[in-house]
Every structure is written in structure tokens, then in C-alpha cells.
N, C-alpha and C positions, 0 to 999 in steps of 0.2 A: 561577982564579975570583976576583973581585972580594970583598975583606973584610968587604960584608955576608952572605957567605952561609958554607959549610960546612967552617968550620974548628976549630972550637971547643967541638966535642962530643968527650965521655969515647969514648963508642963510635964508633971509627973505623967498622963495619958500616953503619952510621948516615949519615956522609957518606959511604958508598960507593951506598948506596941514594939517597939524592937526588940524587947526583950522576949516575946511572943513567937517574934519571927525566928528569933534565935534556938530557942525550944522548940519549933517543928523542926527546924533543918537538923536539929538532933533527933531527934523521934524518926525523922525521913533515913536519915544515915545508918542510923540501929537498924531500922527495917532494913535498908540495905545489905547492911554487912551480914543478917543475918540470912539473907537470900544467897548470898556469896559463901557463906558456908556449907549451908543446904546443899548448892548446886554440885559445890565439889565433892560434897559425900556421895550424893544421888550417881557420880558418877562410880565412884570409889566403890561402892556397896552395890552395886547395879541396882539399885533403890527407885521404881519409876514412881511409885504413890509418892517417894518425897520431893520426886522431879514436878512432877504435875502440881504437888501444892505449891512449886517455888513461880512456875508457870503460872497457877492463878494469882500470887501474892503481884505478880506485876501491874498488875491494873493498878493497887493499892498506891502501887508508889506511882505511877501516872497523876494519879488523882489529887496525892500531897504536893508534887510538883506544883498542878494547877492551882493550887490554893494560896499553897507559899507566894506564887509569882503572882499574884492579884494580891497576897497582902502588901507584899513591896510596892506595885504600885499605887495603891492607896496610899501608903506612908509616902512618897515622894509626893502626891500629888496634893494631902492634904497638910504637909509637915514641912514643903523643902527642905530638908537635910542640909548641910552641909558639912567638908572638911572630912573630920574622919567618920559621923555617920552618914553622909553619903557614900562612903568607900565601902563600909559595915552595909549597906542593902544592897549596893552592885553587888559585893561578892555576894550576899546571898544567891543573890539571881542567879549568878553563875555557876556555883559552887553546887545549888538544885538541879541545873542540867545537869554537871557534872555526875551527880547521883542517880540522877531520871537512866542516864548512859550505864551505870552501871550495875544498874537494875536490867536494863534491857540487854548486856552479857551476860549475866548470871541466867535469865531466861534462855539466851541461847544454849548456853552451857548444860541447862534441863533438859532441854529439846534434844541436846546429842546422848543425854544420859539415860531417855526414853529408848533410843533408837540401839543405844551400845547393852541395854540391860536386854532387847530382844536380841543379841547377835550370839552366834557361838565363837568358842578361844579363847584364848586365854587373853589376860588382863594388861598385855603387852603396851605402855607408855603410862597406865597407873603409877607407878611411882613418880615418872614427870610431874603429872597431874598434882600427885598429893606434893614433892616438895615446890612448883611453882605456887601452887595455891597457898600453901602455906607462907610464904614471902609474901603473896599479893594481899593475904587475910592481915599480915600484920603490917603493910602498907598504909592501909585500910585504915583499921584501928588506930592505928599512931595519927595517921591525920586528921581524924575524928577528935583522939584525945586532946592533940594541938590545936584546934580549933575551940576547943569547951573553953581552952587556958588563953588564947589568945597567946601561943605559948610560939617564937620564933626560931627560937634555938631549935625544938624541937620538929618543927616543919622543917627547917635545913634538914637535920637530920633524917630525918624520913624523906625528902625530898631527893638526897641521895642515893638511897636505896633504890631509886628506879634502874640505873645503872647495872645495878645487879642483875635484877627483873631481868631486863632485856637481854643479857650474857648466858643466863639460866634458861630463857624462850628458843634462842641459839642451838643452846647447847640438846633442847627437848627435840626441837627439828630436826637435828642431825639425828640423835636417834630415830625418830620414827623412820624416816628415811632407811634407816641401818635395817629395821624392822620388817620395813615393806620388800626391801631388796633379801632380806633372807630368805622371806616364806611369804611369797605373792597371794596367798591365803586369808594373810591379816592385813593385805590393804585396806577393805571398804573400814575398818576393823579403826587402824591407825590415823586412815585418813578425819573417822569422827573426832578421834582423841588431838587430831593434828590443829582442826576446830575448838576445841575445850582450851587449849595451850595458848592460841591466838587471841580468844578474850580473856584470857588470863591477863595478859599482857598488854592487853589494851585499857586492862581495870586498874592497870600499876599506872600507867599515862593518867589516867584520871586520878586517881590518889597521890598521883605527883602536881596537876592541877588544882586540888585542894589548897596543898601546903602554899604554893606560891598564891595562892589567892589571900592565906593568914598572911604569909609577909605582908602583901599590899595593903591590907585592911589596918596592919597594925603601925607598919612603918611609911605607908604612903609609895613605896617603891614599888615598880613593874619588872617583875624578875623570870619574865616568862622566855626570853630570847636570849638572856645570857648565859 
């Protein structure tokens, strides 16, 4: 663990408890990101058995949520925290919605991958899909990575990348659009894919919430408005 965090308390219990919480919210995030992979293959592949596993995997992660956020409160209630680990169990808290949300777009993401693997036509906004996705997978990752490290350099830097994201979401919507207006055949078609692109993008927002949650845990600074 990186020296600003849990070394330096009388009560070893104490860092064995954050350190606890810190290991699920990675365990929770794996799970994550691996649903967020899943979902965009299942579209990619018109794959509905791997849509439906990534649909039931959500419960999973509801459930780590609830866990997480009753271990936090315990640790506040029985530990008062202060300085920087009270900032280290806010962001947990926060940092689990954060993940709870992106588990619940990857669901939806399944949902249209159900629906686009029964439709006929061709695979029109697929490539969208796969190169948004891949931006938002390694969003993802990085902020994951930055967080194991408590590493800030590297949340800026992924925190960046949202920018992009949202340029790439742009530029996906104009397409479909270009798509629906060629061949009014592939609307019900584009409009799912128009759906898959939108939580794509909503999942860069939240992996852009990560990162600015490691500055604050490490530096104390609220970098969420600037």
C-alpha cells in the first residue's frame, strides 16, 4: 500500500478493516469491467447466452455494493476516521455507486444485445460500438489501475481521456443518423445500437468519477467542477 494510507494506526483491527474495504471495491470493479467487456461482445457477436449471463451477473454486483456500503458504515461508526481515512471511506462509498451505475449500463447494454442478436441486417454501427467500447474498457481499467496505486498522475491522465469519449459518442451519433437516413430499414436496427453508444458514454463519466475521487482521497482536493 502506498504511505498515504494505512500504516500508522495503534489499532492494527483498524487497518485490517480498510484495508478490507479496499479489496472488495477491487473485486467489485473486476466484476465490473468484466461485465463491460462481456456486454460489448454480446453485442459485437450477436452472442445472447453471453448477454443474459452478463444480465444475471448484475444482481452480483448490487449485492457487493450493499455490503461495501454497510462495511463503510461500520468503520465510521465504530472508528471515527479521520483526515485522510475519512476521505479513503467517503470515496469508497462513492466510488461503489459509481460502479453499482456501471454495472447497471453494461446490463443495459445486454438487454439491447438480446434484442439486436434477434433482429435481421447487417451489423451497421458495430464498429462504433467496438471502437467506443474499447476507449471506455481502457477508461475503465486505468482508473481501476490508479486507484490499486493510489497513483494521481495517472487519474489525471485517464481523467482526460473522457474528452475524447464524448467526441467519439458525437461522432457515433452522427453516424447512426447517416444510417437511418440511408436505409429506413435499419432504424429499429440503429436505434438499439444508438442505446449501446449512450451507455458507453455514460460509463466514461463514471470512470471519469473514479479518477477525480483518487485525487481527492490522496491530495484532499475536490476536482469534480474544475
Amino acid at each position: 500500500m502506498p504511505k498515504m494510507s494505512f500504516e500508522n494506526h495503534i489499532m492494527t483491527q483498524f487497518d485490517e478493516e480498510l484495508e478490507e474495504i479496499r479489496t472488495q471495491l477491487m473485486e467489485m470493479g473486476g466484476k465490473v469491467e468484466q461485465q463491460l467487456k462481456d456486454s460489448i461482445q454480446a453485442v459485437i457477436k450477436a452472442d445472447s447466452n453471453l448477454a443474459e449471463e452478463v444480465i444475471r451477473e448484475e444482481r452480483l454486483v448490487d449485492e457487493m455494493e450493499v455490503d461495501i456500503d454497510e462495511a463503510c458504515i461500520l468503520i465510521i461508526a465504530r472508528r471515527q476516521p479521520a483526515a485522510s481515512d475519512l476521505r479513503f471511506v467517503m470515496m469508497v462509498t462513492k466510488a461503489i455507486n459509481d460502479l453499482e451505475r456501471i454495472g447497471d449500463e453494461a446490463r443495459k447494454i445486454a438487454n439491447h444485445a438480446v434484442i439486436l442478436s434477434e433482429q435481421d441486417g447487417l451489423s451497421q454501427g458495430y464498429k462504433e460500438v467496438r471502437h467506443l467500447g474499447d476507449s471506455v474498457s481502457g477508461m475503465l481499467a486505468n482508473a481501476l489501475d490508479a486507484f490499486a496505486r493510489f497513483d494521481v498522475e495517472a487519474a489525471m491522465k485517464t481523467l482526460e481521456e473522457d474528452a475524447q469519449v464524448d467526441l467519439d459518442y458525437k461522432s457515433a451519433l452522427r453516424e447512426l443518423v447517416t444510417y437511418m437516413m440511408e436505409d429506413p430499414r435499419s432504424i429499429s436496427r440503429a436505434i438499439n445500437v444508438l442505446w449501446v453508444v449512450r451507455s458507453l458514454e455514460r460509463i466514461g463519466d463514471h470512470a471519469k468519477n473514479l479518477c477525480e475521487q483518487i485525487v481527492y482521497v490522496v491530495k484532499g482536493k475536490d476536482i469534480r467542477h474544475q
